[in-house]
N, C-alpha and C positions, 0 to 999 in steps of 0.2 A: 605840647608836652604829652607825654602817654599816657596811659594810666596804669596806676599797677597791678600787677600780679592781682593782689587779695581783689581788688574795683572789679578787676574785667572778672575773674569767678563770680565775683557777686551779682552784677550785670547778666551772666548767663539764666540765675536762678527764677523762676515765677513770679509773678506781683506778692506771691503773700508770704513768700519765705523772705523777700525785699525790704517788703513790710516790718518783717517779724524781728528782722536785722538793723530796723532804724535805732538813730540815736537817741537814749532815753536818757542821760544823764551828761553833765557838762561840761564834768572832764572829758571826758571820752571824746566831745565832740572837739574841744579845746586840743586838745591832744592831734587828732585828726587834722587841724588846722593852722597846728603849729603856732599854737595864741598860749598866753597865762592867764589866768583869772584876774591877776594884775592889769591885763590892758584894757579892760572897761570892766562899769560899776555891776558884775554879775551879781545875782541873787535867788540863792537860794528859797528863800520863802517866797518867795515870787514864785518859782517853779513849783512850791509845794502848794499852792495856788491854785495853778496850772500847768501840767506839766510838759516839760521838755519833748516835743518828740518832732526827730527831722529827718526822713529817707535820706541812706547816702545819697539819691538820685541828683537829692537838691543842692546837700551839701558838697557835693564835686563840681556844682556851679559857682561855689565862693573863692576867691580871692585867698590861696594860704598865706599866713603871715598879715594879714591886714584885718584888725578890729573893727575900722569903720565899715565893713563890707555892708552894703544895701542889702543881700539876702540874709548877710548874718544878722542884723538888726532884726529882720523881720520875728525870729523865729528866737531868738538868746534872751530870758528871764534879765531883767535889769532893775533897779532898785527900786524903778520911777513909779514901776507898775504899783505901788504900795503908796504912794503918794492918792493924798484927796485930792482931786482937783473938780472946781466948781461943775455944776451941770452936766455932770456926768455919773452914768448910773446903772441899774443890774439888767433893765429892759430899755434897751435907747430906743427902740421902733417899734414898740406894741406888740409886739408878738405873742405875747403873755395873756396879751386879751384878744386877739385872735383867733387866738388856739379852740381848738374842741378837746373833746377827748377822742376822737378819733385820728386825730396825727395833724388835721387838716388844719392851714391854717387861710381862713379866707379874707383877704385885707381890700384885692382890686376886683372891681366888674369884669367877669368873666373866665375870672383866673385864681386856681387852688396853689398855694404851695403844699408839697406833701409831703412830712418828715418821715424821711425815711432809716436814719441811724443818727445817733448821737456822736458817731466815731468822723477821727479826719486821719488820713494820713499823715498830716502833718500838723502843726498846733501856731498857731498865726497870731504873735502875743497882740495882735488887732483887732482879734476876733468879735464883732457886735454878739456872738451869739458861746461866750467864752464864761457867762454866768447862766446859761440856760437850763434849764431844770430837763434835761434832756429824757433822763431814766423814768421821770412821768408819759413821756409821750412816746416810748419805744416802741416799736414797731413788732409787737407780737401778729402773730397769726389770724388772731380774732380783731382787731386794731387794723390789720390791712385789708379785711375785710369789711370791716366798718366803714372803713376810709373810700375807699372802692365804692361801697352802696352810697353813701353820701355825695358822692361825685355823681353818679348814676341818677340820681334822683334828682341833683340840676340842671336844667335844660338849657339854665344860661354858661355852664363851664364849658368854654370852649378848647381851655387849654392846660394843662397839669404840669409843674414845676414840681420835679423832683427834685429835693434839697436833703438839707441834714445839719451836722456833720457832712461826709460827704455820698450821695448814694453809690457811685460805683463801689465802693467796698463792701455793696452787698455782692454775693457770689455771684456766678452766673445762672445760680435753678433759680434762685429767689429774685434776681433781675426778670429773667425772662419770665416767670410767671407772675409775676405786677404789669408785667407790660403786657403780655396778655391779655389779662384782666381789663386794661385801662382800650387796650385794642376793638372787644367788643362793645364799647360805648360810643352810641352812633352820632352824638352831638360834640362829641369831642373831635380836634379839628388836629390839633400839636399838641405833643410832649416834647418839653422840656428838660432838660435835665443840667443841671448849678454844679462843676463839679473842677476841683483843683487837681484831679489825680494825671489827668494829659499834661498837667508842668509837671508836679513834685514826682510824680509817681507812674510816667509814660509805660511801664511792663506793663499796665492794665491792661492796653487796648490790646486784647487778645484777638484770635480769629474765632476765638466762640463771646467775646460782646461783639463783636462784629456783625454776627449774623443773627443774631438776638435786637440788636438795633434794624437793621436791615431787612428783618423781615415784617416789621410793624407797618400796616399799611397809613396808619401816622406821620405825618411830616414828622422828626424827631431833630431838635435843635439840644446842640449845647453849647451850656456858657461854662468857658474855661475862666480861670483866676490866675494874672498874671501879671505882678508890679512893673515888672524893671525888666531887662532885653538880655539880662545876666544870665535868667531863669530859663531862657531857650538854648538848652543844646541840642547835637546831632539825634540823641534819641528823642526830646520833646520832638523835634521836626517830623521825624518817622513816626510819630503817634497820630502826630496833628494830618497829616498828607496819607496817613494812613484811610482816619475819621473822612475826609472829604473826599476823597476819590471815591468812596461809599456812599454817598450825597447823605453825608450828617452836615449840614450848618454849621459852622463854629464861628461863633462872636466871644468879644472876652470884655471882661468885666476886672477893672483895675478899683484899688482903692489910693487916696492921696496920702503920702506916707511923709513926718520929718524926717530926713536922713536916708530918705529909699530912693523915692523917686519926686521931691519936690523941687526940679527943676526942668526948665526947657527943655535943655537939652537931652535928657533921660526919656521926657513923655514922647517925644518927637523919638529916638530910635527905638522906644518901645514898638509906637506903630508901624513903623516900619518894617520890621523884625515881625511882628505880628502877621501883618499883611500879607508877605510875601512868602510865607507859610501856609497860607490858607486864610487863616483868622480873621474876622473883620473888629474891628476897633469899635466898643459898642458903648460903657459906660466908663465913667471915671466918679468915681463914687468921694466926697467929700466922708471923716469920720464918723463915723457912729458912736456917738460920747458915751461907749460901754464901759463901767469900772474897770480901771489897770492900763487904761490905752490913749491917757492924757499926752502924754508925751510924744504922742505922735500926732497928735492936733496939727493943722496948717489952716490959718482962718480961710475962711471965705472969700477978702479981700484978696488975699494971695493969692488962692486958688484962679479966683479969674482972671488976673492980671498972668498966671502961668498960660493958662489956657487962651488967651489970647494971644499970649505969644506962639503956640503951636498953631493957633488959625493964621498965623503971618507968615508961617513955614510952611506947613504941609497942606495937600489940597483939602476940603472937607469931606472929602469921606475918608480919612485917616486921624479924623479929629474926635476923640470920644464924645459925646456929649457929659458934662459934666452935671451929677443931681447929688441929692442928698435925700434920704427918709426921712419922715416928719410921723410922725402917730400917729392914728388916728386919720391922717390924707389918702384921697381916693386912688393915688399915684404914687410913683416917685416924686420929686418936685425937681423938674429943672432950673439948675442956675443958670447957666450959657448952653 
């Protein structure tokens, strides 16, 4: 099917005027999709929570006319989020005490995460990091500095994860001169960079982060985020095959979702779909019992019992490895 008139204008515009055009509110998007507030349990003070926000990029990957869609789920305020549910809480993975005041947050041997924006393009009612005191640890100018010296000054960091929110939605001056920065540190080996914008938001990969990636004599890897096989269309491909033919890395990092992608069949054409794009198929992350995202729980027991069923299908390097975070642990911890 085409797409219309107002899509392909939109489509033509820059990442940030994209951006600026996302869906912030529920009619709007309901509207777009051709849904009622009638056909699932929507909520408002859910959103007033956390709010709504979804690029048409993403939302022209849904299903119109269908409420159970896998991507709408991801991203649609629902009641449930307001429910207590046991062992779930405002910091599920330490972060909190991790953190410095200079942005850094250092959890594994060898390796910085560095908060770089509190912002996402998109808002993923899953979010581990969707109660995070973000506006404490923004990224000023004197803060990216800090963050930089502290890096600088350990001789065992080999490697710098840029995270957030998401970082590419910093610009391209204030990319390019972090990575700079992080350029002239001689014991640093790779940058990393944690980022959802090559699915929800492919307009990014410009030909100026292109060459801002590309000129860092850094290995530079990114981990894209990527549920379900829904979320790749014709433009994610051109982002992603864009990134590689530049030799950026791309591994992706899925989370276990009810109702997205908790079954065989889904994880198996995810990697697929992944793969043959570029992407290598790198974790499948169990939940992070962060306040509001109960309801997307899939125990454990399930989870491996799915993921064995993908190891009986596909070869193993199409198999994520499936972990979960633990607090306080020197790693992630794998399950299978």
């Amino acid at each position: 099917m085409s797409e219309p008139q107002s899509e392909i204008q939109h489509f033509t515009k820059n990442w940030q005027q994209q951006l600026a055009e996302a869906f912030n509110n529920i009619e709007d998007l309901y509207r777009y999709l051709n849904l009622s507030p009638d056909d699932l349990p929507v909520s408002v003070a859910a959103a007033e929570n956390f709010a709504l926000r979804v690029p048409l990029s993403f939302a022209a990957c849904m299903e119109k006319g269908n409420p159970h869609d896998p991507l709408l789920r991801q991203v649609l305020p629902v009641k449930e989020e307001l429910f207590a549910y046991p062992g779930f809480g405002s910091d599920p993975v330490g972060d909190l005490a991790a953190a410095t005041q200079s942005s850094v947050l250092h959890k594994y041997h060898g390796r910085v995460l560095f908060i770089n924006t509190g912002s996402c393009a998109i808002n993923c009612r899953y979010c581990f990091r969707r109660n995070f005191p973000y506006a404490d640890l923004q990224l000023s100018k004197q803060k990216e500095n800090a963050a930089v010296q502290t890096i600088r000054d350990d001789a065992t960091i080999s490697e710098v994860i840029l995270s957030g929110g998401d970082p590419l939605l910093l610009n391209d001056s204030r990319l390019n001169r972090l990575i700079q920065q992080l350029d002239d540190i001689k014991h640093l080996k790779r940058i990393r960079i944690h980022s959802r914008l090559p699915i929800v938001l492919p307009a990014r990969i410009t030909e100026e982060l292109i060459g801002t990636l590309r000129q860092s004599p850094k290995q530079v890897v990114i981990v894209v985020h990527c549920n379900h096989a829904n979320e790749i269309n014709e433009r994610v491909i051109t982002a992603c095959k864009t990134l590689t033919k530049n030799g950026i890395t791309l591994f992706n990092q899925s989370v276990l979702l009810k109702g997205v992608n908790d079954n065989a069949e889904a994880l198996c054409e995810l990697s697929e779909q992944l793969f043959s794009h570029g992407v290598i198929p790198y974790y499948l992350h169990l939940l992070d019992k962060a306040t509001g995202t109960g309801h997307f729980e899939v125990s454990e027991a399930e989870a491996l019992a799915l993921v064995r069923q993908v190891q009986a299908t596909l070869p193993g390097y199409l198999v994520p490895k499936l972990v979960k975070e633990q607090a306080g642990a020197v790693s992630k911890q794998t399950v299978l």
